[in-house]
C-alpha positions as CSV (number, residue, x, y, z in Angstrom):
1,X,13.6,15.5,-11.7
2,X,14.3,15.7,-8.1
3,X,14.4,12.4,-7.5
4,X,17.5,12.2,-10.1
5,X,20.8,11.1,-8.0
6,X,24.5,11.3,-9.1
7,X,25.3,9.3,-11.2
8,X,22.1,8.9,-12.8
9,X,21.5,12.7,-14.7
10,X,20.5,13.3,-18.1
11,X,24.2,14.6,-18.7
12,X,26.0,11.3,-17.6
13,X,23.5,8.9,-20.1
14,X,24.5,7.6,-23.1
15,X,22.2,8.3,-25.6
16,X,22.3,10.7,-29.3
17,X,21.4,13.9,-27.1
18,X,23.7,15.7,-25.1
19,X,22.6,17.5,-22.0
20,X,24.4,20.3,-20.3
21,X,23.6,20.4,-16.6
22,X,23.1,23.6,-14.6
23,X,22.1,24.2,-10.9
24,X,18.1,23.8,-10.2
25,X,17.9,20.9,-11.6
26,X,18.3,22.8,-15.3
27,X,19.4,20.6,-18.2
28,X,20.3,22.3,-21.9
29,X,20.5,20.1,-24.6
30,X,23.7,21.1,-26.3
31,X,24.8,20.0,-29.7
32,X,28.4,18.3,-30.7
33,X,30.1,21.8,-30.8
34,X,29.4,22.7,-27.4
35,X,30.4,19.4,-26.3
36,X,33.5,19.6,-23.7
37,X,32.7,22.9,-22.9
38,X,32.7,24.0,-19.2
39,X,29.5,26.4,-19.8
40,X,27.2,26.0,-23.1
41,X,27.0,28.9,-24.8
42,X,23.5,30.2,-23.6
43,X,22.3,30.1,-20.4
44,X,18.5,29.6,-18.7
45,X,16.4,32.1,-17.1
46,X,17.3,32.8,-13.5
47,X,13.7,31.3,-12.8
48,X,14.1,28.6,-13.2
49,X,14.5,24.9,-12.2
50,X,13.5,21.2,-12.8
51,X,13.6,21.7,-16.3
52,X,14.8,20.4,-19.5
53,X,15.1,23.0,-22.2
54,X,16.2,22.0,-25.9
55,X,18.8,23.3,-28.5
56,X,18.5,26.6,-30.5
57,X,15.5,27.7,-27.5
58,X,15.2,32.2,-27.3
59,X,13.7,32.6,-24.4
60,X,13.9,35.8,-22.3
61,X,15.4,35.8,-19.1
62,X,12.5,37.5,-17.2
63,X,10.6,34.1,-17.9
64,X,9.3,31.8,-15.2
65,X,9.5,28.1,-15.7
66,X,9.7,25.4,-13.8
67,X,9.1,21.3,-13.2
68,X,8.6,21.7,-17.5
69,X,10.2,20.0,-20.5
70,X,10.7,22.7,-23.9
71,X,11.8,21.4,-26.9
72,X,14.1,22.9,-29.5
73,X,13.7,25.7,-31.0
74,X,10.6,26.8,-29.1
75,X,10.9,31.0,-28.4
76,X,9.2,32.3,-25.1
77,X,8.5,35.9,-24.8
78,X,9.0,37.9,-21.7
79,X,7.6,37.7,-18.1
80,X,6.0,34.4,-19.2
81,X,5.0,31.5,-16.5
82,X,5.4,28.3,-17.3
83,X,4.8,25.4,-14.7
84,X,4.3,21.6,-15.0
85,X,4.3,21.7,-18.5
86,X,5.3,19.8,-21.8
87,X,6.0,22.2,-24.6
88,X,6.8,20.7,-27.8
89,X,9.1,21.7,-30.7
90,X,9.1,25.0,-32.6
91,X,6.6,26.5,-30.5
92,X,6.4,30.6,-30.2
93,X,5.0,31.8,-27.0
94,X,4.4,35.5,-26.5
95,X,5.1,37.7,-23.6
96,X,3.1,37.9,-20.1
97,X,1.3,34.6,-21.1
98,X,0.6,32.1,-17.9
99,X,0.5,28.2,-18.8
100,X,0.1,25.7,-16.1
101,X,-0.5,21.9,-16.3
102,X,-0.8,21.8,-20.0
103,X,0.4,19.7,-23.4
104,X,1.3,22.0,-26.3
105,X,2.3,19.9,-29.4
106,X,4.8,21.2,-32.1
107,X,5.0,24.6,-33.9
108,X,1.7,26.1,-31.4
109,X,1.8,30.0,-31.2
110,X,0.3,31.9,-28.5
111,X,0.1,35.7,-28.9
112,X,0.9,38.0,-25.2
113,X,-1.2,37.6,-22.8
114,X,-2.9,34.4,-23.0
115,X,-3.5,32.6,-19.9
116,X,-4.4,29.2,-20.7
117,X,-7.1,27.1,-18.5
118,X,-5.1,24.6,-16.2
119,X,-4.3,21.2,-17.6
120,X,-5.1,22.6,-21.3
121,X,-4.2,20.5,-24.6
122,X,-3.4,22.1,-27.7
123,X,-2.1,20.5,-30.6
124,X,0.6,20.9,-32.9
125,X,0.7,23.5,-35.6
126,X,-2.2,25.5,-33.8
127,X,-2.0,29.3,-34.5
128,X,-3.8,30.2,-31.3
129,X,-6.2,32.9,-31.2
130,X,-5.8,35.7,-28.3
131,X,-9.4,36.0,-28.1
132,X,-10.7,32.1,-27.7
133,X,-13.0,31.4,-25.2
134,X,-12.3,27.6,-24.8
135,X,-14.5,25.9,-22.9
136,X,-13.8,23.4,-19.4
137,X,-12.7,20.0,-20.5
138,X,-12.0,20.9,-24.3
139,X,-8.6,20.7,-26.7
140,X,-7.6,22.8,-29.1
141,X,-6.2,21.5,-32.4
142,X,-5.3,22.4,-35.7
143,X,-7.3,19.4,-37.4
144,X,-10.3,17.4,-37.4
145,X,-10.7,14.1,-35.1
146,X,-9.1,11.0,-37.0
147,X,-11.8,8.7,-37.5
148,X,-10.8,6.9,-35.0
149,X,-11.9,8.8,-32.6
150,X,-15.6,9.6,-33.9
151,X,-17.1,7.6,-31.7
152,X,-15.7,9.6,-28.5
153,X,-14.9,13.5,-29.4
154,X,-17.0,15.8,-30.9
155,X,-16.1,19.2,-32.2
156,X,-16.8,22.6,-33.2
157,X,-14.8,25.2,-35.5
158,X,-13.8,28.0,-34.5
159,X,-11.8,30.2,-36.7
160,X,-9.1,28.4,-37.6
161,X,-9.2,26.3,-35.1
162,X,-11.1,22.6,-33.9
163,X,-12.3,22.7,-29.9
164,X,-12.3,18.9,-29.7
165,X,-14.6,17.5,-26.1
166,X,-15.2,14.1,-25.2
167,X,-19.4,13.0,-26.0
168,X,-19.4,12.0,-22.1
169,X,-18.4,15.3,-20.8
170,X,-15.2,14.2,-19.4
171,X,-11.7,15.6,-18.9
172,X,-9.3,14.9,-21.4
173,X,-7.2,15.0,-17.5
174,X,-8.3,13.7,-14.3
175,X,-7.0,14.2,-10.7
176,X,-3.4,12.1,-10.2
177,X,-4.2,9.2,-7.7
178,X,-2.1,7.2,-5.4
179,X,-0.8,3.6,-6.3
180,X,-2.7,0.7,-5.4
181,X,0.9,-1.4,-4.7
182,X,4.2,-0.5,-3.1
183,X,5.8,-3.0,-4.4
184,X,7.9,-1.3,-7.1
185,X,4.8,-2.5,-9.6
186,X,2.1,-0.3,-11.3
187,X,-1.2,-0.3,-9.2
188,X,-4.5,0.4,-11.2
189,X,-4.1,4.0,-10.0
190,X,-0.9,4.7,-11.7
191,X,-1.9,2.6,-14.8
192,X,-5.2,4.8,-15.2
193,X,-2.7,8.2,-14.7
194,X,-0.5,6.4,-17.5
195,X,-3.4,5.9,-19.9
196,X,-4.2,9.4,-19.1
197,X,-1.1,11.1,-20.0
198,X,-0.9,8.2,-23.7
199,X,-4.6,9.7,-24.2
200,X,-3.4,13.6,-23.9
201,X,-0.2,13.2,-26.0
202,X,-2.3,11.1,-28.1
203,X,-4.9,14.2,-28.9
204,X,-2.1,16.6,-28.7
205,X,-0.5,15.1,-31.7
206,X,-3.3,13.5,-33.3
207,X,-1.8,10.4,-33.6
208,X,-4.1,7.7,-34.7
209,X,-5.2,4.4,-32.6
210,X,-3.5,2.2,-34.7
211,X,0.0,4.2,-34.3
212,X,-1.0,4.7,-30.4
213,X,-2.0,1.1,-30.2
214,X,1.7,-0.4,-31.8
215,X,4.0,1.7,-30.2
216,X,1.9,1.1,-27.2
217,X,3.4,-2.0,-27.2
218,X,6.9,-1.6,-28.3
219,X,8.0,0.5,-25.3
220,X,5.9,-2.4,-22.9
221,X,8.7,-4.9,-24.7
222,X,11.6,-2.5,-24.8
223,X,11.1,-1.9,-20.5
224,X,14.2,-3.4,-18.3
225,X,13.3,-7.3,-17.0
226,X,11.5,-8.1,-19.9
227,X,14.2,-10.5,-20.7
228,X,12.8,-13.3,-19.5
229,X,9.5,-15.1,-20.2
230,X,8.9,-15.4,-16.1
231,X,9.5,-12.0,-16.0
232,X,7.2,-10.7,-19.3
233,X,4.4,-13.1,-18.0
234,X,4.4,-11.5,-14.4
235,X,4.5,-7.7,-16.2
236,X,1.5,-8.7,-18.9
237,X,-0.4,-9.5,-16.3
238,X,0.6,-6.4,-14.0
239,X,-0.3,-4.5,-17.3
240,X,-3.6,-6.3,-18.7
241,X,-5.9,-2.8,-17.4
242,X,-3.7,-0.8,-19.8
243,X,-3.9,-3.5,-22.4
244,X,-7.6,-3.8,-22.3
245,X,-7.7,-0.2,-22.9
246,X,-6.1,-0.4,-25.9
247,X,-6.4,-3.1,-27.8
248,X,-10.0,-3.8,-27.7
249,X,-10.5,-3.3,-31.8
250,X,-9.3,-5.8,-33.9
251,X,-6.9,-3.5,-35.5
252,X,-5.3,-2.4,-32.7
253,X,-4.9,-5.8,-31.6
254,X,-3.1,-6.6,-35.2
255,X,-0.9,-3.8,-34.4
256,X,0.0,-5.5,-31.0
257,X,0.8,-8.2,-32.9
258,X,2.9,-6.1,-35.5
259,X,4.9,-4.3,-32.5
260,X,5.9,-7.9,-31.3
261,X,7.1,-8.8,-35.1
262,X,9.5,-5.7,-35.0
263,X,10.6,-6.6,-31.3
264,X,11.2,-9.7,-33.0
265,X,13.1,-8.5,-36.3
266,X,15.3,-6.6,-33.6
267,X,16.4,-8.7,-31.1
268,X,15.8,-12.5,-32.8
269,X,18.3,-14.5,-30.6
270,X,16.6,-13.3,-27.2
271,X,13.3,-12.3,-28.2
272,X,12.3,-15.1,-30.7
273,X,12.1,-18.4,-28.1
274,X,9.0,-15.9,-26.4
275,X,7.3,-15.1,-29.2
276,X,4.9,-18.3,-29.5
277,X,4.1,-18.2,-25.6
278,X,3.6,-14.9,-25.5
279,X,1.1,-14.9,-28.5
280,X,-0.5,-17.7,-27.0
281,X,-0.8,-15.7,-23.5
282,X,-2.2,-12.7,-24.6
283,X,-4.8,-14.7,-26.2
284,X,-5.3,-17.6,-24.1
285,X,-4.7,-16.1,-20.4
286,X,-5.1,-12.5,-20.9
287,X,-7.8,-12.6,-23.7
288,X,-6.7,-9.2,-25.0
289,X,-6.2,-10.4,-28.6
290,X,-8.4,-12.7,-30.6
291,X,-8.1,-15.8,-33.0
292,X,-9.1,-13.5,-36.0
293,X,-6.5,-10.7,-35.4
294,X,-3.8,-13.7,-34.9
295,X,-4.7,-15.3,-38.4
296,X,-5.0,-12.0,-40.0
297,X,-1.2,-10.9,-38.9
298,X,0.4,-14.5,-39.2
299,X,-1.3,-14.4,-43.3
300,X,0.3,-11.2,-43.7
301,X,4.1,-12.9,-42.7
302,X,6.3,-13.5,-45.3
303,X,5.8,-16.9,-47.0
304,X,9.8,-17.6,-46.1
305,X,10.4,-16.4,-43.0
306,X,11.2,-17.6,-39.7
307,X,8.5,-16.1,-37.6
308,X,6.2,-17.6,-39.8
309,X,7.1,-21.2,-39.1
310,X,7.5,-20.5,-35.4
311,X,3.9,-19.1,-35.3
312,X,2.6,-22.0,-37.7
313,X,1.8,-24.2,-34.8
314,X,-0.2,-21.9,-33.0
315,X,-2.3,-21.3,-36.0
316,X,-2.8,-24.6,-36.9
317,X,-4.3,-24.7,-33.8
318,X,-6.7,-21.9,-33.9
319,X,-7.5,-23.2,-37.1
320,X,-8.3,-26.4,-36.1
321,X,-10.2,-25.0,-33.0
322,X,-12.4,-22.9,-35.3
323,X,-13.1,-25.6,-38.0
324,X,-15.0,-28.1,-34.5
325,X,-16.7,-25.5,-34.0
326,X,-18.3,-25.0,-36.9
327,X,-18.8,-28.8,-37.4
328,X,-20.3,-28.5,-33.8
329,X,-22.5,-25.3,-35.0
330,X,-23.4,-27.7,-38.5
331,X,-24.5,-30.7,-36.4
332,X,-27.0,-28.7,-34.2
């Protein structure tokens, strides 16, 4: 957040949440009440700066935190560090505890004194034990994998809770590294950092692929300059390591597909003449989706609609395609 410049705060945006701004770089969200106000009615620990800290927060003014993001409602007990850090909703953290690096999801409780491992993940609605020994490279969550993840994390219980590790040993983190481009576009590095902070929210909240994989999508649509086809052609391609990542199952690639049908629902006039090309990009270009996630999502369109008839050429075609090649495939 030091690299926010006036105008351009969280206070001055125009979005639902309201931000109160104090010096350090502090930002309390504030609710309609306090709006107008000179001073919010609470205030943030004296340590404290580059942080945004939500509504209805407790937390004791002999606490610590900085370059960190706590949302609402979360209470922090005293003398409590806190340092790079997301810290999610409804969380209760005790006193004299140390947390650097980390994810905590919603509603986690840590009792005093726990000094979490560097860049540790613990998901939502974990009642963390002050005795766990967690091991290097691990997460803690409150759940089982979702089978969609079966094939890469293994786990062990332990109490009440699941110590979720990757089968190849790897770091649910890895060291940030510097862009490839400085051209104001993503480099691999900084697309491999992004897939690795999507993977650790991902685990935090154990969100499932197919939720990961759509919404994925949506914010690549919803980013500035995507307005025109040039310019969504030239960012696909910039973003094919990131796609190729996700949307290797055919599933995920039907939720690709599904993201693009809401993008669609939401912005028709602009959206709609790019829908056909970009389909047929992805595919064609890109190969990050196939002809059978295509036909499965254009079936599932509604016999009526518009998108429908605007995708019907493209499906003709794969359909056509498919149907030579199993005349080729009968004639040998």
């Amino acid at each position: 957040m030091e690299r926010w410049f006036h105008p351009m705060t969280l206070e001055n945006m125009n979005c639902d949440v309201h931000f109160s701004a104090l010096p350090g770089n502090v930002y309390l969200q504030i609710n309609e009440a306090e709006l107008g106000r000179l001073a919010p009615c609470r205030g943030a620990p004296k340590q404290s700066h580059n942080v945004t800290i939500g509504s209805e927060c407790r937390i004791d003014e002999t606490v610590s935190v900085s370059c960190s993001s706590i949302g609402k409602g979360t209470q922090i007990g005293e003398n409590t560090r806190i340092i790079n850090c997301i810290i999610g909703e409804k969380c209760v953290i005790g006193s004299d505890c140390f947390i650097e690096d980390s994810v905590l999801g919603d509603d986690v409780r840590l009792p005093n004194e726990v000094h979490l491992q560097k860049q540790s993940v613990i998901s939502e609605q974990v009642n963390y034990p002050g005795d766990l020994d967690v091991p290097e490279n691990s997460a803690v969550c409150s759940t089982t994998p979702h089978e969609d993840f079966e094939e890469l994390v293994k786990y062990k219980k332990t109490g009440d809770v699941f110590i979720w590790s990757l089968f190849n040993g790897d770091p649910f983190w890895n060291a940030r590294r510097p862009a490839d481009s400085g051209n104001g576009s993503m480099g691999d590095g900084e697309m491999h950092n992004l897939i690795l902070e999507i993977n650790s929210s991902k685990l935090a909240y154990n969100i499932s692929m197919e939720d990961v994989a759509k919404h994925v999508f949506l914010a690549f649509l919803s980013l500035p300059g995507n307005e025109t086809w040039t310019r969504l052609k030239e960012l696909c391609t910039k973003w094919k390591l990131l796609f190729k990542n996700y949307y290797k199952p055919k599933k995920s690639q039907v939720q690709l597909l599904l993201a693009i049908e809401d993008r669609y629902k939401e912005s028709t006039a602009e959206f709609g003449p790019m829908v056909t090309r970009l389909v047929h990009f992805l595919y064609n270009d890109l190969d990050v989706i196939e002809e059978e996630a295509i036909l499965e999502w254009a079936e599932s369109l509604d016999q009526s609609s518009e998108l429908r008839r605007i995708m019907k050429p493209i499906v003709d075609w794969l359909q056509e395609d498919s149907e030579e090649e199993d005349d080729d495939s009968e004639e040998d």
